[in-house]
C-alpha positions, 0 to 999 in steps of 0.5 A: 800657031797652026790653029789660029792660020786657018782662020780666016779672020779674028773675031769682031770685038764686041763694042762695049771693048772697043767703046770702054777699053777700061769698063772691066778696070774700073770697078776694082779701081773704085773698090781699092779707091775705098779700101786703101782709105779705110785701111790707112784710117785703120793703122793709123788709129790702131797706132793712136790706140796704143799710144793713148788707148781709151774705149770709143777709140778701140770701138771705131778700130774694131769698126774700120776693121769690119768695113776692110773686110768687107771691101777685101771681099768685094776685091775678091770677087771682083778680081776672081771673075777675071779667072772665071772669063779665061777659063770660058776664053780657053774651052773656046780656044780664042786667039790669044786664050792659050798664052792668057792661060799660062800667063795666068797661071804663072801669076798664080803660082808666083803669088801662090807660096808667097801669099800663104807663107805671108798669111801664116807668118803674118797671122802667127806674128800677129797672134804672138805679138797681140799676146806680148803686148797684154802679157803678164810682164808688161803689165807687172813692169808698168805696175812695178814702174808705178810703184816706183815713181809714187815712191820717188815722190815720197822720197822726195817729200821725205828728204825735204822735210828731214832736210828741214829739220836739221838746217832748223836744228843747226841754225838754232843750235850755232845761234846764226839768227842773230843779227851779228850773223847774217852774213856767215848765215848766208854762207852757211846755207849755201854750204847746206845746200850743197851739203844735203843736195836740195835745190833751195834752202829759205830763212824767213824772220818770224815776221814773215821778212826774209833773211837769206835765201839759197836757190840752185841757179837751174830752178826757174824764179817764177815758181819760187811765189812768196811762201805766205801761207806755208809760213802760216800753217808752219807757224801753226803747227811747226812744221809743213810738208807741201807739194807745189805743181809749178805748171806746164814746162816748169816741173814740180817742187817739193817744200818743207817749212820747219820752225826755228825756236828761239834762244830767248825761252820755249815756246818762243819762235825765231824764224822759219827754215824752208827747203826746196826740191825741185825736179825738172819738167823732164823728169816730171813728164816722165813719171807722169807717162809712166803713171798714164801708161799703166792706165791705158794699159788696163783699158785696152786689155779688155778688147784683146781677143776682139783685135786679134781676130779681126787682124787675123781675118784682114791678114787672110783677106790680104793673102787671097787678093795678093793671088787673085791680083797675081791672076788679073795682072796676068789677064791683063798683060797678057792682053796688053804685050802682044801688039807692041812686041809686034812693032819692035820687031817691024821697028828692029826689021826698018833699023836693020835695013838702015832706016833710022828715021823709023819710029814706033808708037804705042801707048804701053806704060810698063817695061815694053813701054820702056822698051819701045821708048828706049828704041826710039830714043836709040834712033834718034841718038843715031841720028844725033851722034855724028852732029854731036860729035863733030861739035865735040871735036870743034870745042877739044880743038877751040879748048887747047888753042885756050890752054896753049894761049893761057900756058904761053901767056903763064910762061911769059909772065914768069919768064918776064917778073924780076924774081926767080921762081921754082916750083916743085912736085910731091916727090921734090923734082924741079917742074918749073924753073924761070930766066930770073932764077937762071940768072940769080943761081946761074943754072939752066932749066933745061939742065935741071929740070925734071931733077930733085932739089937733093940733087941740084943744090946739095952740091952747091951747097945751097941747102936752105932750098931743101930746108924751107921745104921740108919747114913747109911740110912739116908744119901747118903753115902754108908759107914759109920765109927764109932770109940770109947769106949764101956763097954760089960758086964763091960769090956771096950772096943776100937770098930772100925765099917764101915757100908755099904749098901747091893744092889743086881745086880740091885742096889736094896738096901738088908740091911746093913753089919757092919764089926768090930774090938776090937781095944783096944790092938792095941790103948794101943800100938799106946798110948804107941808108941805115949807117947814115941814119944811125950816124946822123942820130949819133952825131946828134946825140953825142952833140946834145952833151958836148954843149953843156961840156964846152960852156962849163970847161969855158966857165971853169976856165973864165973863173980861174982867170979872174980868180973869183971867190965862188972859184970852188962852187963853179969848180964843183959844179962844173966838173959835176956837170961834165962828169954827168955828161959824160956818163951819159955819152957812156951809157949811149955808147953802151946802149948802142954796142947791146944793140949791136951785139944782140945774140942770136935767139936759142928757139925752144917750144915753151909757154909764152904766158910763163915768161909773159907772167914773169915780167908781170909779177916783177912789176907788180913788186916794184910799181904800187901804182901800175895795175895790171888787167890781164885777158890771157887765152888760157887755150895758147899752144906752146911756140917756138920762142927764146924766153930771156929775148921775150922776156926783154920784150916785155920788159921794154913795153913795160918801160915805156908804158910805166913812162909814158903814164909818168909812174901811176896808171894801168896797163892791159895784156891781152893774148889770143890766137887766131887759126886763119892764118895761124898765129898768136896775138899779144897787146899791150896798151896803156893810158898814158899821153899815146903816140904822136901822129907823125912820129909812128913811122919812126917809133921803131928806128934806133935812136929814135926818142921823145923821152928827155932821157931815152936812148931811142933803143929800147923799141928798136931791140923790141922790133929786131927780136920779133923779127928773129921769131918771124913776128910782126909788131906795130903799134897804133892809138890807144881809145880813148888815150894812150898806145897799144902795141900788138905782136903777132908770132907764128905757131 
């Protein structure tokens, strides 16, 4: 300015400024240090008022009220000095003076409107609020609430006693004091219990002894004291009507006592009826606000108009220490913005000419603060930025020579594992593709690779691959299994596939892998492993039978040499003998060719408990001795099962259970379902003589028995039927004796 060049100097600053730079801060400071105080201790008791008024409590708010006003007005004053300084400073035309004034009055003038918009606003609010709070609606709907609860308890009390009269009336008129009838009287007044909706009904003998006694299962024991001195006075006057505040957290109850008469002659008294009511701690506290609100409400009424002016004059207050703040802020920023805005230009001057190790210091704590700080933390991110981002170079190069490294030693790995492997993305286009797979399906990744699996193995004819991953989506399970015969390029062949879902770290689903193997050597040798198995178990078998057939041929033939006269008897009993061995050869020789022959299963989705209940209900009928404890989940899903092929699954655990307890014992069925993974659980244990040590890696190999008269098919057709409904089962020891078998079956 052209006025502050032709001085030759600013003015001294007088020593107190220099000396005391927040001399003139510091008495507003220990104004608002009281004020903020008193006007929180204000709202605060003004809040508790309202919630439980009473009079020393409106007192001490009329009083805090008072102090804020007084304090408000010293902030005035205070505050409005500021103005009289700058109008003194501008008539001196001082250095700075002029942006001081118009920053001044800017405040003003920001603060202006809003201020006078919030003290009319606020002060009519107020008005019409204090107003509502002690109108005539409010305090007609607390008497009104009043009204209500003294008449809930009068009802309360009412229907008790009236309850009590008639349970009274028809104890005596069906006669059910009689001792013959004490425990149709204890049903009965259950029944009347729930009949007239009381929470308790009580008969006592006419010598106090209690006869029965009905309670609702939510009323507390504790308040239920001996009724001693109501029976009393009941005895007295024949009937009573008494209210029983059961305490703190307990509620209240409502009891009635009404006389029984005796059939024996007027006059005479058979026993006592008492009815209980009782209302919960919840409904109690409620009424009891209710009845206390109205209270309040009349005493704080009378210091309405009191309040209201005080809260007006403190709104009033308000408004002009929000403009005269408006004011001091202006004073003081204006003081305080021009020596660091002088130093951001030197600073930006320095940054321009390319000095960056520039920086500037200033204590300002507001936004050129921020500005002068964000300038400087620019400099210094200069300086860092090209250290920085050589060493984010350095570690992008170290990070993909690691992931080169992890993705060379990925695909080695699947290059070099003995099963073929093929993943998919979302849209079911072939991503990866091993040498192993190559090898079983004879094709060529490259070839492939980037194809959908439509495309690849429809013309094959190999469509299990699109089935097992359309099996996979469609249900919950995150892996699916498929096992059987393919013909590639006329070859046949034995597949063994498991599909999984492909997520990323976050769970979102990427595609499907298929992991597979040609099984065909390794199924030819389990064939021929088995075959031998079963042909030793048969040649076995068939030679238990043919002993006794060759002794009794041998002994028939021995005695009709010698003509013996027992000829006849060892005849019979011989012949018998071969017959039954025979029959028994046939119904091994039958056994085995069911086995053989077993369908394949019509899966159908179906309640499992239906043809569980079934099996149960038929040997219930036919075994007296066998009981039954059953623990069905009651929430089980519907699953894909064959109901008849389940049903023999039971029937054949039943079997060996009912055997092994020799005809007489008792069976557990349990059933469950877990969600992870998800699958349902069915067990079946006994108490019978349990599974031998050594003989649980056989118990489910066909012909493989203990029982004198078994097969050795029966778990062997129970083992193959899980396995077509992608179960597994096993069994295990039964504590404290017998087995149990446990099945698990997907849903």
């Amino acid at each position: 300015m052209p006025v502050v060049a032709q001085r030759p100097a600013n003015p001294p600053l007088h020593k107190g400024d220099v000396d005391r730079p927040g001399h003139h801060l510091r008495p507003i400071l220990i104004v608002l240090a009281f004020l903020l105080p008193t006007v929180y201790l204000t709202i605060y008791y003004s809040d508790k008022t309202q919630a439980t008024p009473f009079v020393p409590s409106n007192i001490l708010v009329l009083g805090l009220l008072n102090v804020d006003i007084i304090l408000v007005v010293m902030l005035i004053l205070l505050l409005s000095r500021n103005l009289v300084k700058a109008f003194f400073e501008r008539r001196q035309r001082l250095l700075g003076s002029g942006f001081r004034t118009k920053l001044i009055a800017a405040f003003v003038g920001f603060t202006l409107i809003p201020s006078l918009l919030l003290v009319g606003l606020a002060g009519g609010l107020l008005s019409q609020s204090i107003d509502h709070w002690f109108g005539q609606e409010v305090e007609h709907a607390l008497k009104d609430s009043q009204d209500v609860v003294q008449a809930h308890r009068e009802g309360h009390q009412t229907r008790t006693l009236y309850a009590a009269r008639a349970i009274s009336r028809e104890i005596y008129a069906d006669g059910l004091l009689d001792s013959d009838h004490h425990e149709t009287l204890a049903l009965a007044m259950q029944r009347k219990r729930m009949e007239y909706g009381v929470s308790g009904v009580e008969v006592y003998a006419a010598n106090k002894y209690i006869l029965t006694r009905a309670v609702d299962p939510k009323i507390p024991l504790h308040i239920l004291d001996a009724p001693d001195d109501l029976i009393e006075k009941a005895l007295v006057n024949g009937e009573k009507n008494l209210f029983h505040p059961a305490g703190k957290d307990s509620g209240d109850l409502y009891r009635a006592a009404v006389t029984i008469p005796s059939i024996k002659g007027p006059g005479e008294l058979d026993g006592i009826v008492i009815v209980d009511m009782y209302l919960p701690e919840s409904l109690v506290t409620k009424m009891e606000r209710v009845v206390h609100s109205y209270k309040d409400f009349k005493e704080a009424k009378a210091y309405k108009n009191p309040v209201k002016a005080q809260y007006i004059a403190l709104v009033l207050g308000i408004g002009l220490v929000i403009i005269l703040s408006g004011a001091w802020f202006g004073f003081q920023i204006a003081k305080s913005i021009t020596v660091p805005i002088q130093k951001l230009a030197e600073g930006t001057k320095a940054v321009a000419s390319g000095d960056l190790t520039f920086r500037i210091t200033s204590k300002a704590s507001d936004e050129i603060g921020v500005l002068v700080d964000s300038f400087n933390r620019m400099t210094e991110d200069l300086k860092l930025s090209k250290a920085e981002l050589e060493q984010a170079n350095a570690s992008l190069k170290h990070s993909n020579i690691e992931l080169d490294g992890r993705r060379a030693y990925i695909e080695t790995v699947l290059d070099n594992i003995g099963s073929g492997v093929l993943s998919v993305d979302a849209d079911d286009r072939i991503a990866t593709f091993n040498r192993s797979a190559e090898r079983i399906l004879s094709l060529k990744a490259e070839e492939i690779r980037g194809l959908t699996l439509t495309d690849v193995f429809k013309p094959l004819d190999l469509t299990m691959f699109l089935e097992l991953v359309e099996r996979l989506r469609a249900g919950p399970r995150e892996t699916v299994a498929w096992e059987g015969h393919a013909e590639l390029r006329g070859n046949a062949l034995v597949l063994g596939l498991n599909a999984s879902r492909l997520r990323n770290e976050i769970g979102r689903e990427l595609g499907a892998v298929i992991v597979f193997e040609d099984l065909s050597a390794l199924i030819k040798g389990q064939k021929a492993a088995a075959w031998q198995e079963v042909a030793q178990r048969i040649a076995h078998e068939i030679k238990n039978p043919l002993t006794p057939i060759q002794l009794s041929a041998q002994r028939l033939r021995k005695k009709f040499f010698e003509k013996a006269s027992d000829f006849n008897d060892i005849f019979d009993q011989s012949t018998m003998t071969i017959v039954n061995e025979v029959n028994s050869l046939k119904r091994m020789v039958d056994e085995f060719s069911n086995f053989a022959r077993m369908p394949t299963p019509v899966m159908e989705r179906q309640s499992l408990h239906a043809a569980l209940q079934e099996v149960i209900l038929l040997y219930t009928g036919a075994h007296r001795d066998i009981e039954f404890v059953t623990k069905l989940d009651e929430s089980l899903p519907f699953i894909m099962i064959d109901r008849e092929q389940m049903k023999r699954v039971f029937v054949n655990l039943f079997d060996n259970a009912v055997q092994a307890m020799n005809g007489k014992g008792c069976i557990w069925v349990t059933t469950r379902q877990e969600m992870k993974p998800r699958k349902i659980i069915i067990e079946v244990a006994d108490e019978g003589v349990g599974i031998q040590p050594g003989d649980q890696e056989n118990l489910f190999l066909p012909y493989f028995s203990k029982k004198k008269t078994g097969t050795g098919l029966g778990l062997a057709i129970v083992h193959r039927i899980i396995s077509d409904h992608d179960g597994r089962i096993r069994a295990a020891h039964h504590v404290p004796k017998g087995a149990i078998f446990t099945i698990e079956l997907p849903t």
